[in-house]
DOKOLLO-212268 format. One line per 8 residues: number of its first residue (from 1); their letters; for each residue x, y, z negated of C-alpha. Coordinates in Angstrom, 1 decimal. Example, Ala and Ser with C-alpha at 12.3 -4.5 7.8 and 13.67 -1.06 7.14 Angstrom:
% DOKOLLO-212268
1 = AS = 12.3 -4.5 -7.8 | 13.7 -1.1 -7.1
***
This chain:
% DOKOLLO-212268
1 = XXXXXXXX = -22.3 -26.7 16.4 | -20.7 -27.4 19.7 | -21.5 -30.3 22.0 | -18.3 -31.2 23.8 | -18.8 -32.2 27.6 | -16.0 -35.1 27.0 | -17.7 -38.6 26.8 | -16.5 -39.9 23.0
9 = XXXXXXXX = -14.0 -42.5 23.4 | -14.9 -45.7 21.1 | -11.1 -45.6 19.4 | -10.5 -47.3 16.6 | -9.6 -43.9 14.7 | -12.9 -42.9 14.6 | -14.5 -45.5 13.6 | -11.7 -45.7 10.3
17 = XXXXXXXX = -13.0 -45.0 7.0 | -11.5 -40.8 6.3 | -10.8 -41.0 10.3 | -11.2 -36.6 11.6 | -14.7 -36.2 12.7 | -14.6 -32.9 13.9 | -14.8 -32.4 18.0 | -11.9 -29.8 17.6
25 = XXXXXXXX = -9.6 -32.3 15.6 | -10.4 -35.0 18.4 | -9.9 -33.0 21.7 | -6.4 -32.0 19.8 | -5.6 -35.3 19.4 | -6.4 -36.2 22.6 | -4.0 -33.6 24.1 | -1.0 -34.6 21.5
33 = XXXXXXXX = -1.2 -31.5 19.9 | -1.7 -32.5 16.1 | -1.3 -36.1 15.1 | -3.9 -38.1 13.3 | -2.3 -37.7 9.8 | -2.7 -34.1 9.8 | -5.9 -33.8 11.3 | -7.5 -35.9 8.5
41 = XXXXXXXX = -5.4 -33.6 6.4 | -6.8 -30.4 8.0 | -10.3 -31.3 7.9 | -10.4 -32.3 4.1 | -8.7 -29.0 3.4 | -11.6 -27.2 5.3 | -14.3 -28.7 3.5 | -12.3 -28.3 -0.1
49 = XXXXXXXX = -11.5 -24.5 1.1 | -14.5 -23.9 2.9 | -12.6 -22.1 5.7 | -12.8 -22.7 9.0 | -10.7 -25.3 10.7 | -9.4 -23.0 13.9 | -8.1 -21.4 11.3 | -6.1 -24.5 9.4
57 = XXXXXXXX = -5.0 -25.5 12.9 | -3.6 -21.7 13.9 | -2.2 -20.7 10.8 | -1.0 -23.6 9.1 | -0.5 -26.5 12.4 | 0.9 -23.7 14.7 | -1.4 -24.7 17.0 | -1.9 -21.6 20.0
65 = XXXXXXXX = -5.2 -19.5 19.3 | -4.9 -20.3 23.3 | -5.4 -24.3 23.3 | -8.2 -23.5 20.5 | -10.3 -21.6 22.7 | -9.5 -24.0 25.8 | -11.0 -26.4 23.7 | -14.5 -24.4 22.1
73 = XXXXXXXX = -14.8 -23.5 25.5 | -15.1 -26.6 27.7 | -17.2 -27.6 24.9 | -19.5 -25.1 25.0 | -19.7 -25.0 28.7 | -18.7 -21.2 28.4 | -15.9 -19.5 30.3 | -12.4 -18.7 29.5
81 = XXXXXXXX = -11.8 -15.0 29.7 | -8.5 -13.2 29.1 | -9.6 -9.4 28.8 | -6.2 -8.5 29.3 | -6.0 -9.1 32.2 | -9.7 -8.5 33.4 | -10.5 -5.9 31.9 | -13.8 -5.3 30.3
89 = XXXXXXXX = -16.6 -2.4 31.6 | -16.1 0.5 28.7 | -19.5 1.6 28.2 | -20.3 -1.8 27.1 | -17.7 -1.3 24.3 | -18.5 1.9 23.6 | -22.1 1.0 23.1 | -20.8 -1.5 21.1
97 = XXXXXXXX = -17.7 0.0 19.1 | -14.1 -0.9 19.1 | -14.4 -1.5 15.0 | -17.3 -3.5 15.3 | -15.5 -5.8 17.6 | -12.9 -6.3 15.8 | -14.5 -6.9 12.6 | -17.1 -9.7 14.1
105 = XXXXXXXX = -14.5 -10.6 16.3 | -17.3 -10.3 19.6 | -16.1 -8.2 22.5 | -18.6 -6.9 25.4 | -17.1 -8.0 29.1 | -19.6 -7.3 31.6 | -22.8 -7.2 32.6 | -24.0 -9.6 35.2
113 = XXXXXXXX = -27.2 -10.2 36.9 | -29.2 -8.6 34.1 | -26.9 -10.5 31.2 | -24.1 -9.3 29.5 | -21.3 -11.7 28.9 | -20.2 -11.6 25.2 | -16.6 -12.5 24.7 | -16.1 -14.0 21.2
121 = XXXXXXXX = -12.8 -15.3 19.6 | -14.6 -17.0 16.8 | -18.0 -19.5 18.9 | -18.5 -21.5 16.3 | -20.0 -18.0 14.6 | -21.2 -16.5 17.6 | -25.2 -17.8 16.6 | -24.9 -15.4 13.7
129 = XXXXXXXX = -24.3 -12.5 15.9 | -26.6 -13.2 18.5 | -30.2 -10.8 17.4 | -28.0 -8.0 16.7 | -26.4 -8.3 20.2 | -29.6 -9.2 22.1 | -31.0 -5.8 20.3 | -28.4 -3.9 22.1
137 = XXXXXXXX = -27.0 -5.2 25.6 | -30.6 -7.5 26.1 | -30.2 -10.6 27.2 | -26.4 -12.6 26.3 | -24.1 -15.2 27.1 | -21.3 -16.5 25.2 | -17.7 -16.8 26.5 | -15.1 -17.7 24.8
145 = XXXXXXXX = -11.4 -15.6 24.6 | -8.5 -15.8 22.0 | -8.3 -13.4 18.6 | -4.8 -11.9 19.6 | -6.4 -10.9 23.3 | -9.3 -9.3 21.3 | -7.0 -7.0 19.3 | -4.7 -6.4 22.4
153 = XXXXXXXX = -7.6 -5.5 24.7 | -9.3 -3.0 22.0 | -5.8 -1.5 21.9 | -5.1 -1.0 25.0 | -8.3 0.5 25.5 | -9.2 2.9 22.4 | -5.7 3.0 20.6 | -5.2 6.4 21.3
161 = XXXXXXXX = -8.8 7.4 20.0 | -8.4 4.9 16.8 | -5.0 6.3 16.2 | -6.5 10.4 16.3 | -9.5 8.7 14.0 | -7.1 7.3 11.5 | -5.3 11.1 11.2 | -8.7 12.1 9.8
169 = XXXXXXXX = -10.4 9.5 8.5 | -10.7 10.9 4.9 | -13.6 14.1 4.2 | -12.2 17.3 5.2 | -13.0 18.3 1.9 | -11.0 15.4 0.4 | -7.7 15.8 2.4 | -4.8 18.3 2.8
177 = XXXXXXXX = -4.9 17.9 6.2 | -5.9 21.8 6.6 | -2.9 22.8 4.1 | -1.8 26.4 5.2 | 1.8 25.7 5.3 | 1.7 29.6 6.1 | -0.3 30.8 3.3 | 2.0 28.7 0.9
185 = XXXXXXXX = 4.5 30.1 2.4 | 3.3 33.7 1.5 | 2.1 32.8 -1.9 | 5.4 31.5 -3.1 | 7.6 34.2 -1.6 | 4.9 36.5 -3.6 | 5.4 34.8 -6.8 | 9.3 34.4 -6.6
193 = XXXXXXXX = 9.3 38.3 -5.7 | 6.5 39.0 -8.6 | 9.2 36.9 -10.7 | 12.3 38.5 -9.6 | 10.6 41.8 -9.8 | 9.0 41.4 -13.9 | 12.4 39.7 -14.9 | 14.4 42.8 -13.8
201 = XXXXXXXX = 12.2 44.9 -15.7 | 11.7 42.8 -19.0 | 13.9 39.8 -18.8 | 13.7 39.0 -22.3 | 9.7 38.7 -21.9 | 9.8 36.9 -18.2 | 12.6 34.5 -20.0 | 10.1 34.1 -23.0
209 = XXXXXXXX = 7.0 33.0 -21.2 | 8.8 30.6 -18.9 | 10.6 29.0 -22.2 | 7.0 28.7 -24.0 | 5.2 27.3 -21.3 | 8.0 24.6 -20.5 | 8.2 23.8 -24.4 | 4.2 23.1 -24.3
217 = XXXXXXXX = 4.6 21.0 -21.3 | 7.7 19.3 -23.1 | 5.5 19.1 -26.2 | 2.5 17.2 -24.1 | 4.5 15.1 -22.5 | 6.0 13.5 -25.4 | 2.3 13.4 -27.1 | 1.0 11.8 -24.3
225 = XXXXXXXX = 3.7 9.1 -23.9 | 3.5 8.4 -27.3 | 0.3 7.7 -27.7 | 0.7 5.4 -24.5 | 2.9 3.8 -25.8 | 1.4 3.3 -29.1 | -1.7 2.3 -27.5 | 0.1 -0.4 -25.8
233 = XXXXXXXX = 1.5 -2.1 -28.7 | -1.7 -2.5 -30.5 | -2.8 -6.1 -30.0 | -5.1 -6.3 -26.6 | -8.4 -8.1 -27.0 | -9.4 -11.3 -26.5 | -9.4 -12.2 -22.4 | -12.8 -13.0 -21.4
241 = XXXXXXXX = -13.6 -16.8 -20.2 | -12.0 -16.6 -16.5 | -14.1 -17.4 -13.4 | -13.0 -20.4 -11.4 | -12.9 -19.6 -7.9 | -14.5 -22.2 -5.6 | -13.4 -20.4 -2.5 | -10.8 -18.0 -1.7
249 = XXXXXXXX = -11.0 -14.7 -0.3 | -9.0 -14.0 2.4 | -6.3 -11.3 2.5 | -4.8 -8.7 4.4 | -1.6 -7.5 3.6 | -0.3 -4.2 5.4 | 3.5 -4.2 5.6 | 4.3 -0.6 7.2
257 = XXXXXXXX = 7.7 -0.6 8.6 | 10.0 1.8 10.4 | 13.6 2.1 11.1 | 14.4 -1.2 9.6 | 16.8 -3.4 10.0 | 18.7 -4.9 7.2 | 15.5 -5.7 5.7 | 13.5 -7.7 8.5
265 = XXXXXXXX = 15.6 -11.2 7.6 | 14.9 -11.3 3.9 | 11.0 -9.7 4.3 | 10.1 -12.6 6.3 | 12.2 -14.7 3.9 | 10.3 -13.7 0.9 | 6.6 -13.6 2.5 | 7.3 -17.5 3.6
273 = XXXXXXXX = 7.7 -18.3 -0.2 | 3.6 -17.4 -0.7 | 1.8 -20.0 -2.5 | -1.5 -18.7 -0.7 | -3.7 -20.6 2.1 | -2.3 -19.5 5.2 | -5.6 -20.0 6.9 | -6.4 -17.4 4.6
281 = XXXXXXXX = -3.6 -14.7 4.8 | -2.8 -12.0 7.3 | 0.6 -10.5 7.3 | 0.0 -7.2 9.5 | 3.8 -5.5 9.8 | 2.7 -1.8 10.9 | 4.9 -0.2 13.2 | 5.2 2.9 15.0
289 = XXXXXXXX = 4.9 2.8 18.7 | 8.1 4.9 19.3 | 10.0 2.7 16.8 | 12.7 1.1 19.1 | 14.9 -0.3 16.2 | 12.1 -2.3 14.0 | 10.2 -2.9 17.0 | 13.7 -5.0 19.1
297 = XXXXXXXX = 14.3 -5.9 14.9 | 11.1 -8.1 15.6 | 11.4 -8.7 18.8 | 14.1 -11.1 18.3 | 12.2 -13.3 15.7 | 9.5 -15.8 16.0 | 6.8 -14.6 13.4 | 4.1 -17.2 11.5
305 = XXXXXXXX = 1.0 -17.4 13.7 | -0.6 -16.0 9.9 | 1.8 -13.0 10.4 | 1.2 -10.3 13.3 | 2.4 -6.9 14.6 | 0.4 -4.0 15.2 | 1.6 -1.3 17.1 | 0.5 2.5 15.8
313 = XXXXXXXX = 0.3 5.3 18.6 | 2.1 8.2 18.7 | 0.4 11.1 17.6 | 0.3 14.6 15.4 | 1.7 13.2 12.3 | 4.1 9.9 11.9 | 3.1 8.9 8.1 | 2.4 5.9 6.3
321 = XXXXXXXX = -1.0 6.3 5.4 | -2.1 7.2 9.2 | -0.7 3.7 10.1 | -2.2 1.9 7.3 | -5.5 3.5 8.4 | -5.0 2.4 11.7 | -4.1 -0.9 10.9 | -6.9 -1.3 8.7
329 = XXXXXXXX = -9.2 -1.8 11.6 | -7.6 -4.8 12.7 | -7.5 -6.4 9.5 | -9.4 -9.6 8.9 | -9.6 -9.7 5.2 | -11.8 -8.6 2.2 | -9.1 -7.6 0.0 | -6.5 -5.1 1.5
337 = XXXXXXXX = -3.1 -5.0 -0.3 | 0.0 -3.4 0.4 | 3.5 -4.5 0.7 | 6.5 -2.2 0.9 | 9.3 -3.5 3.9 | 11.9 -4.3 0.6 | 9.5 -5.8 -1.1 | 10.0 -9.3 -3.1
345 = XXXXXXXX = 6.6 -10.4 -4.4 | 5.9 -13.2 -7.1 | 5.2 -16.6 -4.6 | 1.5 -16.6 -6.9 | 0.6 -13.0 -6.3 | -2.1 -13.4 -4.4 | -3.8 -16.2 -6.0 | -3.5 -13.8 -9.0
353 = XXXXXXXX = -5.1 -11.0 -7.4 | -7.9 -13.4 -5.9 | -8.7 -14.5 -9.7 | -8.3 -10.9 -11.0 | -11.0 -9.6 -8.5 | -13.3 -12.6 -9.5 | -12.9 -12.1 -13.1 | -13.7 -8.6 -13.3
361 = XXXXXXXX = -16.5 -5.8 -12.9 | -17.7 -4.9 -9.7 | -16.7 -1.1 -10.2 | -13.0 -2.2 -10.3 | -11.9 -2.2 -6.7 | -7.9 -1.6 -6.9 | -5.7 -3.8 -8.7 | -2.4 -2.5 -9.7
369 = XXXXXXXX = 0.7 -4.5 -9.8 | 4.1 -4.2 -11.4 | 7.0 -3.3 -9.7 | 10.1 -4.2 -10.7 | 13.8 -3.6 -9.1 | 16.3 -6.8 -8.2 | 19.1 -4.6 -7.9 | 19.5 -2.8 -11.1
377 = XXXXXXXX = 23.2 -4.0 -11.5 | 23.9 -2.1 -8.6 | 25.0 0.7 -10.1 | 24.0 3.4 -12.4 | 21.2 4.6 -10.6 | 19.5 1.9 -9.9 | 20.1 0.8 -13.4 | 18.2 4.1 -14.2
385 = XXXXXXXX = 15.6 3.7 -11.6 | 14.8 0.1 -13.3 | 14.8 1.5 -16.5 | 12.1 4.4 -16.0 | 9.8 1.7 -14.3 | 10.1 -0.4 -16.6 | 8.9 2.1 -19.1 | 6.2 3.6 -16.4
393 = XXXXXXXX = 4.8 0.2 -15.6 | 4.9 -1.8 -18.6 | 4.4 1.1 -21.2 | 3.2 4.2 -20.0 | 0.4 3.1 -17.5 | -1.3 0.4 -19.6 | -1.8 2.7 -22.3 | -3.0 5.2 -19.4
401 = XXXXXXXX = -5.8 2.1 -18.9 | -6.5 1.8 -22.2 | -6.8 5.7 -22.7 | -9.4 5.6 -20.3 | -7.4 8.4 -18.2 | -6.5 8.5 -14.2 | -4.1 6.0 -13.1 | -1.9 7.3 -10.5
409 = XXXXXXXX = -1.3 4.5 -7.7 | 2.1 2.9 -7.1 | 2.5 2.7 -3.3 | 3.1 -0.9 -3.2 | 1.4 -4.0 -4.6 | -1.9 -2.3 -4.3 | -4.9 -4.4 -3.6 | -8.5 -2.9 -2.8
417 = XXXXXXXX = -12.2 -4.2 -2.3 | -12.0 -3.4 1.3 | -15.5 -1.8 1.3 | -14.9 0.5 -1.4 | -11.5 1.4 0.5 | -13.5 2.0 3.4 | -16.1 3.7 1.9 | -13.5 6.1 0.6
425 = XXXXXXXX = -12.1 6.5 4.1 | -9.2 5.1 3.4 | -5.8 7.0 2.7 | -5.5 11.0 3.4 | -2.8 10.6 6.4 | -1.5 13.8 5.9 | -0.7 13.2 2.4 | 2.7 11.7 1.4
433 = XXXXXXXX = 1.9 10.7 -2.1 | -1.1 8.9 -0.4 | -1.1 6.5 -3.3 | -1.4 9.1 -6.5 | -4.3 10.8 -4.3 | -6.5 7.6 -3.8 | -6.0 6.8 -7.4 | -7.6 10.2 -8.5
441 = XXXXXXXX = -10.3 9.6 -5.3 | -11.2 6.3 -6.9 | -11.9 7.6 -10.3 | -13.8 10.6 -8.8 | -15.9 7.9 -7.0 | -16.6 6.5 -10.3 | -14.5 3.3 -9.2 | -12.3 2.0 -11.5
449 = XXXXXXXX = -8.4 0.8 -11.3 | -7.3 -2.1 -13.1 | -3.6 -2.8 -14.2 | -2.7 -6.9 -13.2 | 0.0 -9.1 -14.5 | 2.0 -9.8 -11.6 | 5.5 -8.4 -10.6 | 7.1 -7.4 -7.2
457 = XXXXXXXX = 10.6 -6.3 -7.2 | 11.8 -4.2 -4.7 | 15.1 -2.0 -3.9 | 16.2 0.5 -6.3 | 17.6 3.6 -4.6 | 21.0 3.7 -6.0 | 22.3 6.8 -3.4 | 21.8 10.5 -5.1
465 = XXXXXXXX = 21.1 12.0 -2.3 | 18.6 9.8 -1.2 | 16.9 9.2 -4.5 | 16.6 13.1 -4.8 | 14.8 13.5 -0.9 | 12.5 10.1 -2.5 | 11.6 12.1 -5.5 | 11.0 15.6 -3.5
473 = XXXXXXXX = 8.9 13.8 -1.3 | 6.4 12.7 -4.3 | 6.6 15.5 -6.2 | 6.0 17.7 -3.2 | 2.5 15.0 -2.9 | 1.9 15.7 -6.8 | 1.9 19.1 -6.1 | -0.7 19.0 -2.6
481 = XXXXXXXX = -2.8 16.3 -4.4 | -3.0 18.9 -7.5 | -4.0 21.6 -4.7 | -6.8 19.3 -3.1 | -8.6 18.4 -5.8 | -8.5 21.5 -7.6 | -10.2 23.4 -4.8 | -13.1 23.0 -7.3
489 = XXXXXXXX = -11.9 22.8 -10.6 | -15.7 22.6 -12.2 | -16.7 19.8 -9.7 | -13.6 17.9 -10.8 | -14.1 18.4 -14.6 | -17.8 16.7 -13.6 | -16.8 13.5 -11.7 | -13.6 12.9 -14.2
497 = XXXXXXXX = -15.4 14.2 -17.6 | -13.2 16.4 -20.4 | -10.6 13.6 -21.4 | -9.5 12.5 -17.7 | -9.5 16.1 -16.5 | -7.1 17.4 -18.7 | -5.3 13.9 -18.5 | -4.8 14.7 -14.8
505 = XXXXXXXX = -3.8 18.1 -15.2 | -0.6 17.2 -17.5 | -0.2 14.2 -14.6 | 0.0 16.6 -11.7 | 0.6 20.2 -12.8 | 2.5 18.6 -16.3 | 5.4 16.6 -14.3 | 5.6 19.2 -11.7
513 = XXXXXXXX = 6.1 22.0 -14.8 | 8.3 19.5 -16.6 | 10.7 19.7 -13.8 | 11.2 22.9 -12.1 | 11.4 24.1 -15.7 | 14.0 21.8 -16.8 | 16.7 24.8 -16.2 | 15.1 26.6 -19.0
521 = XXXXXXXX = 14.9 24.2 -21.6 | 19.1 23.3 -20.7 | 19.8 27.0 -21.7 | 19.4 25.8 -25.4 | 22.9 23.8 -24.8 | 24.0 27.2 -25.6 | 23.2 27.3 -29.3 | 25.9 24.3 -29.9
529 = XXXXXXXX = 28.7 26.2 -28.3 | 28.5 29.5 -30.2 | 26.7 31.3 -27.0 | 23.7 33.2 -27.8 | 20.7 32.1 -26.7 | 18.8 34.8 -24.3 | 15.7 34.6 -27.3 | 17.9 35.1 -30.1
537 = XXXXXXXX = 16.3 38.1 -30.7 | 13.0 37.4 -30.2 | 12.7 33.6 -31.9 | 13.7 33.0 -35.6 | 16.7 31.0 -36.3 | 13.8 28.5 -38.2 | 12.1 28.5 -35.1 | 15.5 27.0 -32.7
545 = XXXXXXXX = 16.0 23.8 -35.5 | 12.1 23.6 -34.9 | 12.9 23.1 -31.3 | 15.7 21.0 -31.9 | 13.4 18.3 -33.6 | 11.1 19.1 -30.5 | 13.8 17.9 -28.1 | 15.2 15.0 -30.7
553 = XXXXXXXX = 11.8 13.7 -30.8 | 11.2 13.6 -27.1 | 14.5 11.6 -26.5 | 13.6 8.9 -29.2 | 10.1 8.9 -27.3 | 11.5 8.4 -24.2 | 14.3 6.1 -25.3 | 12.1 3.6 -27.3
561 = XXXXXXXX = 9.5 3.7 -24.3 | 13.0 2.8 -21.9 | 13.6 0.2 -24.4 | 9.7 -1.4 -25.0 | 9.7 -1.8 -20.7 | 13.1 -3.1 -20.3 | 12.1 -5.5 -22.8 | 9.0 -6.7 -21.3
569 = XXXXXXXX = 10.8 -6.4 -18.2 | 13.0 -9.6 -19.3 | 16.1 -7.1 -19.1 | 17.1 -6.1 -22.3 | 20.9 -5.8 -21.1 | 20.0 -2.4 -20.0 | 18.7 -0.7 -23.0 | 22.1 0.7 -23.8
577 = XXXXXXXX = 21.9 2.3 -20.1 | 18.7 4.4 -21.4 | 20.5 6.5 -23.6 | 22.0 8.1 -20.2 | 18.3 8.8 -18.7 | 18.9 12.4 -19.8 | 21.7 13.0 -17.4 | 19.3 10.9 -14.8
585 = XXXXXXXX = 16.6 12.9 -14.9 | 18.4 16.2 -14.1 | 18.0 15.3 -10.1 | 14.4 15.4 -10.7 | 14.7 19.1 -11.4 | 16.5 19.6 -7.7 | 13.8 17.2 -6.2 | 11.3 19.5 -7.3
593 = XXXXXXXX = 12.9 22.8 -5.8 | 13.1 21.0 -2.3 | 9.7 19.3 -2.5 | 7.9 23.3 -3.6 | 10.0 24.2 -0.7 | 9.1 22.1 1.6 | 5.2 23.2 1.1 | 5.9 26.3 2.7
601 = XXXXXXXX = 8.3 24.7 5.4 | 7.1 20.9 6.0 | 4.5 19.8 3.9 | 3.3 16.5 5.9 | 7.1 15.5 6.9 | 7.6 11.6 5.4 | 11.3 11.9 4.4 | 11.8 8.4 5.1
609 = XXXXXXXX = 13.8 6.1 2.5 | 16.8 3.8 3.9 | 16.1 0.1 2.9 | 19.0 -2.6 2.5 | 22.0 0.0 1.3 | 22.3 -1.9 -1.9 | 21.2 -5.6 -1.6 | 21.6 -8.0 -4.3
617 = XXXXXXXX = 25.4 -10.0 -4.2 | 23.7 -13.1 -2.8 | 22.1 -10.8 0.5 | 25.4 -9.2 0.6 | 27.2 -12.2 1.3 | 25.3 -13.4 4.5 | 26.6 -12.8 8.2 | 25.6 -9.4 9.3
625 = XXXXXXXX = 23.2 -9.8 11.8 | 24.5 -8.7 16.0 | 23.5 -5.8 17.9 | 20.2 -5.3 18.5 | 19.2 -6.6 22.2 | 17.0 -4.1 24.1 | 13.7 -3.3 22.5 | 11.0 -5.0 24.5
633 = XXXXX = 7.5 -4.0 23.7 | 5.2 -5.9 20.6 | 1.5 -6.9 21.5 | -0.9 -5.7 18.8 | -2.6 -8.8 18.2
***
């Protein structure tokens, strides 16, 4: 509780029934800042939230974090320090630790006549802090600086060190960050030559055991997504009497970006329609230090005060999971959640995602959303794309749930217990299916992954080329993540148990089969033209019309999964598109040859997808935006 130096005045405002009683809502009053109306506003929405008014006057007023700590200063009788300026003694942070500051919002200045000067963007909390500091730096005094020249000042200082920390954050034992790119290399060249070498000599053989093992992968597949699906339509149980939440959590979104620029107007667009307390929401938009585009993109915009930049060093790698790790540090809430750059999310997600976490077991610490596509009528692609989501999201993984078996994470619209997250370490940085590895890193852990009801559409990719280097890039992650955690098959088979082991292994080692193998299962296209098939001689002719139903079978599967999701979806005019999937799903097969390649070539390069090519009519109708003006550079705070 501060005592302000100002004498009170004897106004008639505060003497009014409902009149603002707080020192902070007078002194802003007194400087014209906020007017009485939405003081009185702001402090009844403090004590119904229980949040802390700075915050309702930053995040929702636009008042400066500057004027704010003008203000807790004078009365507290402490200083106003910027750091950025006067730079703080680094042993005194050191001792302390950038991460620590930035998560209690304290920052060690200097040491002065036997006290050390605490720096604090948050006073009104600086009490609670105040043994643990006396227990390290001795005697301390209280000064007062601003939240953005915190985060600046810790940058400035350790971002280089916090940026090499966030390359390695996961175990070594737990990452791919040590992937031989070399030794894979090797290996596959061995088993292309070992290939080349036992099909010259008995082709007919070589041919055969390829052709079984794809037809048993084939054959799983279809088992697996039908009892998915049929698991889904059984009738789910009775919801559980929901948990009214009397305060809100707050929550940090990460939003990496790079190399954007169509999609900057209509991202900012979107996130303004939240229906969350901005006093309890922080928009981080990750970028890359060397990103001239996104960063001049931003530079030309006025951002929420609840929405900030932070600005990744250079260093080994450029992925997205090094930047989210990064930008984890700075992150001021309790739930993380992630947000792709084209990303439309439903205006209630996040009071959805609050309720989820409040209503369900403490072991569930990631809540899935759904994602959805707003451009399906694009063309046939992205009809496509939406189509196999819709099956993937609204079929296929809630029966995974209800299986009990690993869910594989969708990057976006994730949202974490930030503990458990950090407990983890995070995301493996080297990894560029970051997302299907923490899902199989949470279930190890014995944490649990819950699918939510809520839907964020985003772009389809509705460009061949590019939707085949967006595949290869997650299929050449399947194929690491399979590699990681199989280092130890029998220690995997311990933390996931029998069902979720093999589960995983038609997951990982299942898709990745299913694809590069596709060629052989086409070679039965043969039969219906008259053309021999290579195992004539070796199959019986009962055995092909066997197969036949094999393949029939796995169609219907697929098309009455297309057709359950599109449904849910809401878009049942594109059913009659999912009978063309199997002409869709042949790029996956050229995705995976360039993805296995790339293992042995560049397994940790992010082959970056282009946002806004194919915007909705309504986006495609606005006034392109002009040149970009000269980048200038982004503060971190």
């Amino acid at each position: 509780m501060f005592h302000f130096n100002q004498h009170k005045q004897g106004t008639d405002f505060e003497k009014a029934p409902g009149a603002p009683q707080d020192q902070l809502s007078r002194q802003l009053m007194k400087r014209s800042l906020i007017s009485y109306d939405d003081a009185s506003i702001a402090e009844a929405t403090a004590m119904q939230r229980e949040s802390r008014l700075a915050d309702i006057y930053v995040r929702s007023y636009g008042v400066s974090q500057l004027s704010i700590a003008d203000i807790f200063a004078a009365g507290a009788g402490a200083q106003l320090i910027n750091p950025v300026e006067d730079a703080p003694e680094r042993d005194l942070l050191v001792a302390y630790g950038p991460e620590r500051c930035l998560r209690h919002g304290l920052l060690p200045w200097r040491e002065i006549g036997g006290t050390t000067i605490i720096l604090t963007a948050q006073p009104d909390l600086f009490e609670n802090h105040r043994i643990e500091l006396t227990s390290i730096f001795g005697p301390v005094r209280m000064a007062v600086t601003t939240e953005d020249q915190l985060a600046r000042t810790i940058s400035f200082m350790f971002g280089r060190k916090m940026a090499g920390q966030a390359e390695t954050r996961v175990r070594q034992a737990e990452s791919c960050r040590h992937w031989n790119a070399s030794h894979a290399g090797w290996a596959g060249f061995a088993a292309v030559a070992i290939g080349g070498i036992t099909a010259y000599l008995t082709p007919q053989a070589f041919f055969a055991v390829l052709t079984g093992w794809a037809i048993l992968v084939l054959l799983l597949n279809t088992a697996l997504r039908a009892t998915a699906a049929i698991t889904n339509w059984r009738k789910p149980p009775k919801p559980k009497k929901a948990v009214i939440l009397s305060r809100l959590p707050v929550i940090t979104m990460l939003v990496p970006l790079y190399n954007e620029t169509a999609i900057a107007e209509h991202l900012l667009t979107r996130l303004k329609a939240l229906d969350y307390p901005r006093e309890l929401l922080d928009v981080c938009l990750i970028l890359e230090a060397d990103d001239v585009t996104t960063r001049a993109t931003l530079g030309r915009t006025i951002l929420p005060t609840w929405m900030r930049p932070i600005v990744v060093p250079t260093g080994t790698i450029k992925t997205k999971p090094r930047a989210m790790n990064y930008a984890l540090e700075f992150a001021r809430g309790s739930i993380i959640g992630i947000w792709d750059a084209e990303d439309a999310p439903a205006p209630d997600q996040l009071r959805v995602i609050a309720n989820g976490f409040a209503n369900c077991s403490p072991k569930t610490v990631c809540l899935q959303g759904v994602l959805d596509y707003y451009n399906a009528s694009a063309n046939w692609l992205t009809r496509c794309f939406t189509i196999e989501y819709a099956g993937w999201f609204r079929v296929i993984l809630p029966g995974f749930q209800t299986l009990g078996l690993v869910i594989p994470l969708g990057g976006t619209t994730l949202f974490f217990r930030r503990d458990a997250l950090e407990t983890l370490g995070g995301w493996d940085a080297h990894n560029v299916t970051e997302d299907a590895d923490l899902g199989v890193r949470l279930a190890r852990y014995g944490y649990r992954t819950e699918l939510i009801n809520t839907v964020t559409e985003e772009e389809a990719n509705g460009r061949a080329w590019t939707w085949v280097k967006q595949r290869s890039r997650w299929l050449k992650g399947y194929a690491i993540t399979y590699g990681v955690h199989m280092r130890d098959p029998v220690q995997l088979w311990r933390d996931l148990g029998p069902k979720r082991f093999f589960g995983l292994q038609l997951l990982l080692l299942g898709t990745l089969s299913q694809f590069a193998l596709a060629p052989v299962l086409w070679t039965f296209w043969l039969l219906p033209f008259g053309i021999d098939h290579p195992l004539s001689g070796l199959i019986a002719p009962w055995a092909f019309w066997l197969l036949a139903g094999l393949f029939v079978t796995s169609e219907l599967v697929g098309f009455a999964v297309a057709a359950a999701g599109v449904r849910k979806a809401g878009k049942s005019w594109l059913i009659k598109w999912a009978v063309s999937l199997q002409f869709y799903f042949p790029l996956a097969a050229v995705a995976a040859y360039k993805g296995l390649v790339e293992l042995a070539w560049k397994p940790f390069y992010w082959d970056k997808t282009a946002h806004g090519v194919l915007l909705p009519e309504e986006w495609q109708n606005r006034v392109t935006p002009p040149p970009l003006p000269p980048a200038h550079p982004v503060s971190t705070g």
